[in-house]
Backbone as JSON, one array per atom type, in Angstrom:
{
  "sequence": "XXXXXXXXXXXXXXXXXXXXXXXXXXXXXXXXXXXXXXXXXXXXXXXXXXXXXXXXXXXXXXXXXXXXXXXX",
  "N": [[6.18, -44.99, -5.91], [3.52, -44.35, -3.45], [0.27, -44.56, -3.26], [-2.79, -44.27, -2.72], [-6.59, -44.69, -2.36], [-9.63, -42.94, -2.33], [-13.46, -42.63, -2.03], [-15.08, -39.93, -3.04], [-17.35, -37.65, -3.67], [-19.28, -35.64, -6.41], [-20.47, -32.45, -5.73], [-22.09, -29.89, -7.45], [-20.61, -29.35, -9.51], [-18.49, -29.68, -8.18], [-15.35, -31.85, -6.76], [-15.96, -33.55, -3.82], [-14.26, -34.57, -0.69], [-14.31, -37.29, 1.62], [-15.33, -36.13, 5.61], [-13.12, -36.76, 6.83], [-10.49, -36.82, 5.48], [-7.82, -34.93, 4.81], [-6.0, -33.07, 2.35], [-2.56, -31.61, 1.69], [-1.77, -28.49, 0.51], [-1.68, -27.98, -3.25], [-1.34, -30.74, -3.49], [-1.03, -33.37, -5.96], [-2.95, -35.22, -7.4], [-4.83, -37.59, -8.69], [-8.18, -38.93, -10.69], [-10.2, -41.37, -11.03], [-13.02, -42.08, -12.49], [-14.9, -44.33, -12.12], [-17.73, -46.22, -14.71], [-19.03, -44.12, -15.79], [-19.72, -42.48, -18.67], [-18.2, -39.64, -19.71], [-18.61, -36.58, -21.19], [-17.74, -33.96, -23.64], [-17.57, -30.94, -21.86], [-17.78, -28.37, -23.64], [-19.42, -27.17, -26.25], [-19.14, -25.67, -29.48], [-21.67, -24.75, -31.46], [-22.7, -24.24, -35.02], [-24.56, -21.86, -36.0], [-28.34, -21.96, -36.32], [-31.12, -21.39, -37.95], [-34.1, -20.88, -36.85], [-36.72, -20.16, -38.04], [-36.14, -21.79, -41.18], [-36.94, -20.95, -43.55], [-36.98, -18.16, -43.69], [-34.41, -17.63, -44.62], [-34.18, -16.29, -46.79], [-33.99, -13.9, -46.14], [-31.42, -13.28, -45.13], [-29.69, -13.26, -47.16], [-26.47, -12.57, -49.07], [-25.12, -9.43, -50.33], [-22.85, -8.57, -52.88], [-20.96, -5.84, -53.58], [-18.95, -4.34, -56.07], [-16.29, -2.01, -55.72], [-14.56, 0.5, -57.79], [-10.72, 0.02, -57.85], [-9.48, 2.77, -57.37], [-12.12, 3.98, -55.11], [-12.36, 5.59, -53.1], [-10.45, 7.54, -53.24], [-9.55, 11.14, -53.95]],
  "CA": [[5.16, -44.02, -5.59], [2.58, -44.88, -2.78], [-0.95, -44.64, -4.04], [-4.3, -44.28, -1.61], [-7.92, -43.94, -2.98], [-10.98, -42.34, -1.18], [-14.12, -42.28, -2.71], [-15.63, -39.0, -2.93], [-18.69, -36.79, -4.84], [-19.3, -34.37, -7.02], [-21.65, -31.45, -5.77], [-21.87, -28.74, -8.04], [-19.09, -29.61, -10.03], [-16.71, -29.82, -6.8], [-14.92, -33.05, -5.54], [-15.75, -33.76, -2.53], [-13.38, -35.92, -0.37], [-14.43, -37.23, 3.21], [-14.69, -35.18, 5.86], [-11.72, -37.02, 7.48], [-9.5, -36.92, 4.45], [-6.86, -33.2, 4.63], [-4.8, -33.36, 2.39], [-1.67, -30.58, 2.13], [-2.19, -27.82, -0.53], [-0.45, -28.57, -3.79], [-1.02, -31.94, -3.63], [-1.57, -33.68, -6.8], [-4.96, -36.32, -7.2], [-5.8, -38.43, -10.07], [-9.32, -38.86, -10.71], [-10.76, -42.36, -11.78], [-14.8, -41.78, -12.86], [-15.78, -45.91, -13.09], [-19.14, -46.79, -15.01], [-19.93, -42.74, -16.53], [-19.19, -41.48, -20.19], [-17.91, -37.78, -19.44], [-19.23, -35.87, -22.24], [-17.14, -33.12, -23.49], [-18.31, -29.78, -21.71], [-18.22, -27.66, -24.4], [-19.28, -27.88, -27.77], [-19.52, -24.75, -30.05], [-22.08, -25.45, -32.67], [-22.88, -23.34, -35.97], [-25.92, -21.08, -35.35], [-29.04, -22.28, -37.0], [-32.37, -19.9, -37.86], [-35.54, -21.62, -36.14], [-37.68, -20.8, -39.27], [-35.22, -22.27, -42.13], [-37.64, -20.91, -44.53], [-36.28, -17.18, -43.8], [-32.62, -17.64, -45.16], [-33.43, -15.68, -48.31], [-33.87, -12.91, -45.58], [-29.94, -13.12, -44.92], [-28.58, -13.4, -48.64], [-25.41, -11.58, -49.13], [-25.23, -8.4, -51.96], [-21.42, -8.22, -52.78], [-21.0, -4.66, -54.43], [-17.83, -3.89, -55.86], [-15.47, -0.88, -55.95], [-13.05, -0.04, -58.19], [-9.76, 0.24, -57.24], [-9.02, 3.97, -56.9], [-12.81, 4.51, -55.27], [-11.76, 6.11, -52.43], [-9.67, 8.18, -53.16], [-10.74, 11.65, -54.92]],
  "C": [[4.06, -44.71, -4.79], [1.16, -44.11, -3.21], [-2.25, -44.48, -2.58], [-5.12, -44.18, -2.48], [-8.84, -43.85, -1.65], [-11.7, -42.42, -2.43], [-15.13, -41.15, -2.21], [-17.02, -38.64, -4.05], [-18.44, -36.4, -5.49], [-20.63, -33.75, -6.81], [-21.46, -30.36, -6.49], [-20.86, -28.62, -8.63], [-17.61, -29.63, -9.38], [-16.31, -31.4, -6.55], [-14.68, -32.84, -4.6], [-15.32, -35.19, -1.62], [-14.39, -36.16, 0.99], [-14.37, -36.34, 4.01], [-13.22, -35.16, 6.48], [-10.2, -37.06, 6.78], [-9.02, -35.21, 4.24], [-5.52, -33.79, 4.29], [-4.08, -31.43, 1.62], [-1.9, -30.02, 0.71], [-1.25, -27.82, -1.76], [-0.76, -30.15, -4.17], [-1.56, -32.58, -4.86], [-2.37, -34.96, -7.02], [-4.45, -37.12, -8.55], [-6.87, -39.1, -10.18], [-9.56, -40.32, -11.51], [-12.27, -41.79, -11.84], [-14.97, -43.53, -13.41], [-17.47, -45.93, -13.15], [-19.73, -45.57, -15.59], [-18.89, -42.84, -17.44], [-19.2, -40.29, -19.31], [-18.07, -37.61, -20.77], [-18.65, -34.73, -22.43], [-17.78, -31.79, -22.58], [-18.49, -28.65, -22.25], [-18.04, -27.72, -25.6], [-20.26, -26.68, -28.6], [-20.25, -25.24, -31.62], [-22.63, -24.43, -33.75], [-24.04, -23.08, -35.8], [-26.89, -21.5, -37.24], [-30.32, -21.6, -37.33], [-33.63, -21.4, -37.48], [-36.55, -21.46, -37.27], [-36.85, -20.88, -40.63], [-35.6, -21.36, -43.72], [-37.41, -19.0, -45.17], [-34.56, -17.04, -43.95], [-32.55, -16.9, -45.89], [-33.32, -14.15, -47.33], [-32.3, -12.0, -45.19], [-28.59, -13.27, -45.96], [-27.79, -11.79, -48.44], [-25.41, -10.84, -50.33], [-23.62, -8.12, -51.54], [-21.06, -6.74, -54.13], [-19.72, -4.05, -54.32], [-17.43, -2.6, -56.28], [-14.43, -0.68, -57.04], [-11.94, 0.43, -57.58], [-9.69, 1.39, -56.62], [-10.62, 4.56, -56.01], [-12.86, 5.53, -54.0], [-10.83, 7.16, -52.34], [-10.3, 9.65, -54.17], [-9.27, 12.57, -55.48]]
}
């Protein structure tokens, strides 16, 4: 397998190659990044209340049924 590198950017989350570098559509890259941590880009985190002190505001009341209550 013959190998080349270019070193290109990133604007706006694009790689950008040279402008003298076309290459044919399809073609597959492999990306070195030397000397940066990449940091995942997304990271779903459990929702937290800004005044901690209102939690009892969101207590749960579990009120049960009996079986048949539904039905008449």
């Amino acid at each position: 397998m013959k190998v080349t590198t270019f070193e290109a950017t990133v604007e706006n989350g694009i790689i950008k190659l040279p402008e003298h570098v076309q290459l044919p559509e399809k073609t597959r890259v492999y990306v070195v990044i030397p000397g940066v941590d990449v940091q995942p880009a997304y990271y779903a985190r459990s929702p937290r209340l800004v005044h901690p002190e209102q939690a009892a505001d969101f207590v749960k009341e579990v009120i049960e049924e009996h079986k048949n209550a539904g039905l008449r």
